[in-house]
C-alpha positions as protocol buffer text, in pm:
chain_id: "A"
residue {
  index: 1
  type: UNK
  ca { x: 1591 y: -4577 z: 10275 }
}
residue {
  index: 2
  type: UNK
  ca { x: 1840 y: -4392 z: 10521 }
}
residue {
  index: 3
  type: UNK
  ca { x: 1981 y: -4566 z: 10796 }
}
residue {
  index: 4
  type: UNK
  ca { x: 1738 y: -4322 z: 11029 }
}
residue {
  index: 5
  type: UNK
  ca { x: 1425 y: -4398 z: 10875 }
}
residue {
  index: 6
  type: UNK
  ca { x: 1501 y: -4822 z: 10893 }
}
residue {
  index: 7
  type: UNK
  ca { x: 1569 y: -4735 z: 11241 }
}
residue {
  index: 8
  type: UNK
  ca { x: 1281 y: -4530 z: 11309 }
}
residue {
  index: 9
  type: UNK
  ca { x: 1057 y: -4843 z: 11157 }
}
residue {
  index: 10
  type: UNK
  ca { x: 1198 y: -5050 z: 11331 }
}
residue {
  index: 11
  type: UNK
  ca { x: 1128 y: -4890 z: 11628 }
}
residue {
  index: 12
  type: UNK
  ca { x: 774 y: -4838 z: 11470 }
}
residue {
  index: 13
  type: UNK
  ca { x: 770 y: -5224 z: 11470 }
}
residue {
  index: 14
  type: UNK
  ca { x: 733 y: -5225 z: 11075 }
}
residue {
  index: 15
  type: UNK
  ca { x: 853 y: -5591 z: 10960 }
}
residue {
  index: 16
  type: UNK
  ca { x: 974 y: -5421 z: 10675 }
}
residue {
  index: 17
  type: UNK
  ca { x: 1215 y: -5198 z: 10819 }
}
residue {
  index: 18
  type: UNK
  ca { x: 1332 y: -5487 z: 10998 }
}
residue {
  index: 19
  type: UNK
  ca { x: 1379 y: -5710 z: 10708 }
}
residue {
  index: 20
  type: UNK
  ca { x: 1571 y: -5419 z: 10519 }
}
residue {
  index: 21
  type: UNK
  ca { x: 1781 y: -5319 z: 10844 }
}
residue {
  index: 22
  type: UNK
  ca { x: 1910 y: -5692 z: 10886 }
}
residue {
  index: 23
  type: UNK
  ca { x: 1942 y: -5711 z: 10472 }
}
residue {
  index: 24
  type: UNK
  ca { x: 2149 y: -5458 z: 10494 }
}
residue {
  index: 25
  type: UNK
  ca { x: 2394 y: -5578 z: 10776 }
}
residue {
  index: 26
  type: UNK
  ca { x: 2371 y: -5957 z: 10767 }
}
residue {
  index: 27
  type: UNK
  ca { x: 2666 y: -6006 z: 10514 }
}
residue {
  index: 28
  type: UNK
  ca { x: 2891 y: -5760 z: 10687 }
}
residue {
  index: 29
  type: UNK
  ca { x: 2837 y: -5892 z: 11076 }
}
residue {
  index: 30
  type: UNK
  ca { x: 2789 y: -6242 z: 10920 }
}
residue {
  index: 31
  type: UNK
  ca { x: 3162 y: -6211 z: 10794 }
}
residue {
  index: 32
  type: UNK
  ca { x: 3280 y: -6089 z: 11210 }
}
residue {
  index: 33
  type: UNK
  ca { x: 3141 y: -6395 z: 11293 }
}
residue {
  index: 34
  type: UNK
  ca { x: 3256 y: -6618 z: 11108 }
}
residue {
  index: 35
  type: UNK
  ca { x: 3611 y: -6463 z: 11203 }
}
residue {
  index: 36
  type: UNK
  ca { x: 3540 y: -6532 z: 11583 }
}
residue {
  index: 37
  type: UNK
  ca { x: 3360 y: -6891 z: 11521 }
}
residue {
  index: 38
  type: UNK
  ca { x: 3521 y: -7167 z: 11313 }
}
residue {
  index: 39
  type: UNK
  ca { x: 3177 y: -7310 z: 11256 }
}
residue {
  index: 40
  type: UNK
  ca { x: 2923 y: -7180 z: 11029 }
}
residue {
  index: 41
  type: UNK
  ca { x: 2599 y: -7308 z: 11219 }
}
residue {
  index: 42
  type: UNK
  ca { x: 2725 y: -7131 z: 11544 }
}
residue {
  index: 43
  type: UNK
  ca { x: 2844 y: -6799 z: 11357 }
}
residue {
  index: 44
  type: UNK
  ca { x: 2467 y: -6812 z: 11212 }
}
residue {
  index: 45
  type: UNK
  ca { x: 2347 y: -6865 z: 11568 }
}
residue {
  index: 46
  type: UNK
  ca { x: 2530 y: -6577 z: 11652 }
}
residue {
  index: 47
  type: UNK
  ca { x: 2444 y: -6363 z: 11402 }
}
residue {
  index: 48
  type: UNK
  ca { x: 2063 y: -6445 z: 11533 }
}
residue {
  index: 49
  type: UNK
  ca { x: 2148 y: -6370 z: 11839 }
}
residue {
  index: 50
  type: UNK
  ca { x: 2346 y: -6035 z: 11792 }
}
residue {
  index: 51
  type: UNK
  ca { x: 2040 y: -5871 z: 11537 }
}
residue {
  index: 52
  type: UNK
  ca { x: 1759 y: -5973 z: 11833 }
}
residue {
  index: 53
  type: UNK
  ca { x: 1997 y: -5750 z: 12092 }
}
residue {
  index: 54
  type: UNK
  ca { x: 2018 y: -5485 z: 11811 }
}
residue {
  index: 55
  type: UNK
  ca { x: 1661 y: -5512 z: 11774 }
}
residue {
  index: 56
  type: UNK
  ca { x: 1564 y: -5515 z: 12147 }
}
residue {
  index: 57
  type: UNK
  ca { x: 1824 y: -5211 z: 12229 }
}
residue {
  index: 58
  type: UNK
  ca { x: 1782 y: -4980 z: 11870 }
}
residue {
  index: 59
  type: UNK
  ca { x: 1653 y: -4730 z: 12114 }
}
residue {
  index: 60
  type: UNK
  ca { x: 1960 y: -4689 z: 12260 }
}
residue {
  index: 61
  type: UNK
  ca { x: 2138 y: -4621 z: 11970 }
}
residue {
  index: 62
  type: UNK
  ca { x: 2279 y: -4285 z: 12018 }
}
residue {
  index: 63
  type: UNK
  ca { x: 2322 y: -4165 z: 11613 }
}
residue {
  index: 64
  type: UNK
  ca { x: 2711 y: -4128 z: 11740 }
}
residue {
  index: 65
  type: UNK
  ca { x: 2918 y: -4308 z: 11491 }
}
residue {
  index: 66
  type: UNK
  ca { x: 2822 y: -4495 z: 11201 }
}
residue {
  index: 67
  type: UNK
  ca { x: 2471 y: -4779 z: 11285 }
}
residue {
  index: 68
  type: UNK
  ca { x: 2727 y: -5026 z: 11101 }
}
residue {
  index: 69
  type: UNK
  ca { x: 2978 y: -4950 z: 11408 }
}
residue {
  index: 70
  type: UNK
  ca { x: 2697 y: -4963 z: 11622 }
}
residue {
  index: 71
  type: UNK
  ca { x: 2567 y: -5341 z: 11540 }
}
residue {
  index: 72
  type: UNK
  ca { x: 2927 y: -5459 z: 11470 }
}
residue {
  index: 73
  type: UNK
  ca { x: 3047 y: -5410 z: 11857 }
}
residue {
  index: 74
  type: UNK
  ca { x: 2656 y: -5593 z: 11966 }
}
residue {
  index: 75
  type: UNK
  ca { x: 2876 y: -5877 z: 11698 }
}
residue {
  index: 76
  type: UNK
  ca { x: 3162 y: -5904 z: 11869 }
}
residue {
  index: 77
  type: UNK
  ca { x: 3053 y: -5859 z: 12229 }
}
residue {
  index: 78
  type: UNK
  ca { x: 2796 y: -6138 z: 12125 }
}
residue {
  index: 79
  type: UNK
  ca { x: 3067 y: -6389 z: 11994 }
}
residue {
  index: 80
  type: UNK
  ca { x: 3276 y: -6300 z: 12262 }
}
residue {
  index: 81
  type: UNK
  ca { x: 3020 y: -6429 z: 12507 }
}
residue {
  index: 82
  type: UNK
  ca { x: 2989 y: -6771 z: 12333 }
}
residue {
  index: 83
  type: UNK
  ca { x: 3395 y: -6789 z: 12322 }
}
residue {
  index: 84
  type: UNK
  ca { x: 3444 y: -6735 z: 12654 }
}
residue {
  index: 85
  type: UNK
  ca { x: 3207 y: -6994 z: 12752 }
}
residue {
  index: 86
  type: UNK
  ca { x: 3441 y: -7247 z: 12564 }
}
residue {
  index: 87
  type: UNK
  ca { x: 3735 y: -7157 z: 12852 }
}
residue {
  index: 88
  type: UNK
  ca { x: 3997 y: -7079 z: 12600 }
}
residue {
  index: 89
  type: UNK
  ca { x: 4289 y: -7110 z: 12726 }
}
residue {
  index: 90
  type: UNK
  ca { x: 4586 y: -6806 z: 12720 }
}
residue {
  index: 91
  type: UNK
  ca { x: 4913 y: -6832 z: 12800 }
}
residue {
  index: 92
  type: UNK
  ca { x: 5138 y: -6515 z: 12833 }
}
residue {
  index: 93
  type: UNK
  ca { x: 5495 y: -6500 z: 12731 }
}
residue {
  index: 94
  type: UNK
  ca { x: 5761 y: -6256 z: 12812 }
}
residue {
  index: 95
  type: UNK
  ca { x: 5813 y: -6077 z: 12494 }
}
residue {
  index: 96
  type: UNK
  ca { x: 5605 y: -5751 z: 12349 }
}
residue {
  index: 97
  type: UNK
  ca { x: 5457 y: -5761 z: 12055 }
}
residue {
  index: 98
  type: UNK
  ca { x: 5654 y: -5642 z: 11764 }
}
residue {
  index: 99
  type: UNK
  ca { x: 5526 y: -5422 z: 11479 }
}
residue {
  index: 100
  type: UNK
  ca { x: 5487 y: -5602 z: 11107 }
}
residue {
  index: 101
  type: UNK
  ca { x: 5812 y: -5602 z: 11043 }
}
residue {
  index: 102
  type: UNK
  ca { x: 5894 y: -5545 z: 10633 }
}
residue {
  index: 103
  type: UNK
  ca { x: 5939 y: -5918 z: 10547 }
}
residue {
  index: 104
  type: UNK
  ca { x: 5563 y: -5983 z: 10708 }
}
residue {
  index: 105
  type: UNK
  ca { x: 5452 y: -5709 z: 10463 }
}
residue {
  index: 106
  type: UNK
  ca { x: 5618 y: -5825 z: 10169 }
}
residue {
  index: 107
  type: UNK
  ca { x: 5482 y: -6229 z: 10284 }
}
residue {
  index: 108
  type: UNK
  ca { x: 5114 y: -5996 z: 10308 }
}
residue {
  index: 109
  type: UNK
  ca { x: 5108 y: -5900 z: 9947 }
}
residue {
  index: 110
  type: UNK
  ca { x: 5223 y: -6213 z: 9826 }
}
residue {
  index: 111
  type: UNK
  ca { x: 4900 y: -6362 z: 9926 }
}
residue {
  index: 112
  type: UNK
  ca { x: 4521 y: -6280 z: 9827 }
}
residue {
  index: 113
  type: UNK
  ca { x: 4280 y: -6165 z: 10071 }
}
residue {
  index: 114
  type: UNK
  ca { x: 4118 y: -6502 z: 10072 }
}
residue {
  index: 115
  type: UNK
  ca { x: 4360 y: -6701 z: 10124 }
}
residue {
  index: 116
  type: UNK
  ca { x: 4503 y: -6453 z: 10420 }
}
residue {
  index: 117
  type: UNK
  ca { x: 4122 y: -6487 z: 10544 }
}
residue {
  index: 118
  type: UNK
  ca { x: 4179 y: -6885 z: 10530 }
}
residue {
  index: 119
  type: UNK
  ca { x: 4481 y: -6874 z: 10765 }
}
residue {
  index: 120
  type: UNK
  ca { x: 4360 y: -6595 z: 10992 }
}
residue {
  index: 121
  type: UNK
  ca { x: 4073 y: -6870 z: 11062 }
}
residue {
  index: 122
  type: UNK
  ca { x: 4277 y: -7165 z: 11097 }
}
residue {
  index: 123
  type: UNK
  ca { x: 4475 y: -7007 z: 11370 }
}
residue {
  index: 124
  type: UNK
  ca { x: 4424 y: -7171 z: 11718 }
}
residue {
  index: 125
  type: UNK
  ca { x: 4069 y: -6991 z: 11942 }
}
residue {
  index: 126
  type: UNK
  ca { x: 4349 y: -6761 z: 12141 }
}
residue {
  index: 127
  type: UNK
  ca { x: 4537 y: -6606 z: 11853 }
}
residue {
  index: 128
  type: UNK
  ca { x: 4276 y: -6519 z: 11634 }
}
residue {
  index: 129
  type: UNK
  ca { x: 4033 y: -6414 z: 11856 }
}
residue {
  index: 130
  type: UNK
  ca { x: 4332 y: -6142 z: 11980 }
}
residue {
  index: 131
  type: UNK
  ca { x: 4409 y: -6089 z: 11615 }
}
residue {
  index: 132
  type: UNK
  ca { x: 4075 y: -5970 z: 11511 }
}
residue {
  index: 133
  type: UNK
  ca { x: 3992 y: -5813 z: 11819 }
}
residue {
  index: 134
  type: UNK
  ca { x: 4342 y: -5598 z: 11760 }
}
residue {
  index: 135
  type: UNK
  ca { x: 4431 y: -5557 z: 11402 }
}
residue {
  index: 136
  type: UNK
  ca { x: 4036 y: -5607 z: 11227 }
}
residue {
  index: 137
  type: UNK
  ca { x: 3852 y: -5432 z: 11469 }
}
residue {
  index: 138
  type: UNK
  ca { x: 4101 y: -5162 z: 11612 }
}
residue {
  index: 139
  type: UNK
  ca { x: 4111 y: -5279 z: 11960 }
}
residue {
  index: 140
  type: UNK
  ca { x: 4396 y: -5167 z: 12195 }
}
residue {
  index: 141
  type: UNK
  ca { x: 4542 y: -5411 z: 12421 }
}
residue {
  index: 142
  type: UNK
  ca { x: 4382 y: -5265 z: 12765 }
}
residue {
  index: 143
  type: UNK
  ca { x: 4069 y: -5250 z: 12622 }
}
residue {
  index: 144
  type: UNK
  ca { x: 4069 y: -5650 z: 12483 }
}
residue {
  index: 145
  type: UNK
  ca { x: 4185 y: -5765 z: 12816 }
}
residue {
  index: 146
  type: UNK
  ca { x: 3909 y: -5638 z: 12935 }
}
residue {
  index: 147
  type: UNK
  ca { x: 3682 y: -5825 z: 12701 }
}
residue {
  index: 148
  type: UNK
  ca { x: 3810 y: -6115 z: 12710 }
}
residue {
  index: 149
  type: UNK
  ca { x: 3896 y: -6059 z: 13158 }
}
residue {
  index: 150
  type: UNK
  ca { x: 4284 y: -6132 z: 13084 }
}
residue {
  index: 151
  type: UNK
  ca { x: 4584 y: -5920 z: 13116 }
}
residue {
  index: 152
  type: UNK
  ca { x: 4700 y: -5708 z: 12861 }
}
residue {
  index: 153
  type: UNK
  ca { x: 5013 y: -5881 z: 12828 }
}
residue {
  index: 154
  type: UNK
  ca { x: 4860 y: -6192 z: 12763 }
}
residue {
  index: 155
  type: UNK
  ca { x: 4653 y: -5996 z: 12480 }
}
residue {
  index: 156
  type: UNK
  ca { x: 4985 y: -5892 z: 12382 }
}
residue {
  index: 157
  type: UNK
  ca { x: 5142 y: -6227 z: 12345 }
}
residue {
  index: 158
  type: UNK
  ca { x: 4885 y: -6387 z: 12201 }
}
residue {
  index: 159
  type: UNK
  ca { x: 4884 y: -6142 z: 11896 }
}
residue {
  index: 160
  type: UNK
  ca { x: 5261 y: -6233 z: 11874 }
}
residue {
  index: 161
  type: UNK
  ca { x: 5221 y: -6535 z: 11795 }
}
residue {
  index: 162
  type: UNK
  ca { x: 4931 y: -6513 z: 11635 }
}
residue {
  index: 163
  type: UNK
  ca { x: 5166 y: -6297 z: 11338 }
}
residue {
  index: 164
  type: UNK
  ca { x: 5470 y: -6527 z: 11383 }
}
residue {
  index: 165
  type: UNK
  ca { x: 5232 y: -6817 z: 11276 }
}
residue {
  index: 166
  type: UNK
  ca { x: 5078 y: -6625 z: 11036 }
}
residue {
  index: 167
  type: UNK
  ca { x: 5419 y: -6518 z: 10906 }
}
residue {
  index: 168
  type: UNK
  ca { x: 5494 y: -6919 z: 10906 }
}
residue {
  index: 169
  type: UNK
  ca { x: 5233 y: -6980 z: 10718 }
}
residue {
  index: 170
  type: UNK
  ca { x: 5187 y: -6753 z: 10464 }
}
residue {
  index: 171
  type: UNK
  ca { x: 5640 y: -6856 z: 10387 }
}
residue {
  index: 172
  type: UNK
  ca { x: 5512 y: -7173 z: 10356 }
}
residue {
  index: 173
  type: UNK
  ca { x: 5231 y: -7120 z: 10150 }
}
residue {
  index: 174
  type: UNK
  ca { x: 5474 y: -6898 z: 9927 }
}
residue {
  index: 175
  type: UNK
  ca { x: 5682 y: -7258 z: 9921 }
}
residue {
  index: 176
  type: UNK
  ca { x: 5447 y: -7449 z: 9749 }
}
residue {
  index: 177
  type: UNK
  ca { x: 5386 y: -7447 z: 9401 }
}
residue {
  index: 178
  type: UNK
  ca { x: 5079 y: -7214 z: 9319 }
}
residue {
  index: 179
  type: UNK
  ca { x: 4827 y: -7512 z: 9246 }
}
residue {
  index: 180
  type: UNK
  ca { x: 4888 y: -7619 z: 9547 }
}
residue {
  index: 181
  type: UNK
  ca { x: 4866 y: -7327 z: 9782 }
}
residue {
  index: 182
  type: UNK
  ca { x: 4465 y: -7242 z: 9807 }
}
């Protein structure tokens, strides 16, 4: 079934197209959450949550861009509310943030994508809520201080050190002998 005729089901009301659209998405927007929210019951709220706004607003999907794209930003505008009802809080620093510099690339591939995942979500609310909102999702900085009602240097910052920890760890992890470093 084509992404148009799920939608047009669902729009119908059909349970079935409804099952199938949120079959086909869960996994995907289930993953986004769980990159926002450290716990798994409140990334499965969220992902609740999210699909009953992409239910209740499929008629305003415009069939501009990819449905995917479409539900994924009703994701992370969702989580977003929940984090910044937590008050994280962001502290700016002076410096820009630098581009991956070779040695963070080289520390990349020396690590799988799991355990990469692993550290991304171990980072503290501030850093990897910047860090997905930049580098997974394609975010610029204006445009995530905006979301998240901070300044873009302060979005700025906090992906800064969100890559110099990541960069700590992943040295660290490269440190350890390999039984020890999943």
């Amino acid at each position: 079934m084509t992404d148009l005729e799920l939608i047009q089901g669902c729009l119908k009301g059909n349970a079935r197209s409804q099952r199938w659209l949120f079959d086909k998405f869960a996994g995907k927007m289930m993953t986004v959450c769980r990159r926002y929210l450290r716990d798994p019951k409140e990334a499965e709220d969220i992902l609740q949550e999210a699909f009953i706004k992409v239910f209740m607003s499929l008629s305003r999907y415009r069939h501009e861009g990819s449905l995917e794209g479409w539900i994924r930003r009703i994701v992370v505008h969702t989580a977003l509310r929940v984090l910044q009802k937590k008050k994280i809080q962001w502290a700016d620093i002076e410096q820009e943030a630098d581009t991956l510099q070779s040695d963070d690339i080289d520390a990349l591939a020396a690590i799988s994508a799991e355990e990469l995942l692993r550290l991304i979500s171990d980072l503290p609310d501030g850093y990897r809520i910047v860090f997905n909102l930049s580098v997974v999702e394609g975010y610029d900085h204006k445009e995530i201080a905006s979301m998240l009602n901070i300044t873009p240097v302060t979005s700025r910052s906090q992906l800064l050190k969100a890559r110099k920890a990541l960069q700590t760890q992943i040295e660290n992890l490269k440190k350890l002998p390999k039984k020890y470093a999943s």
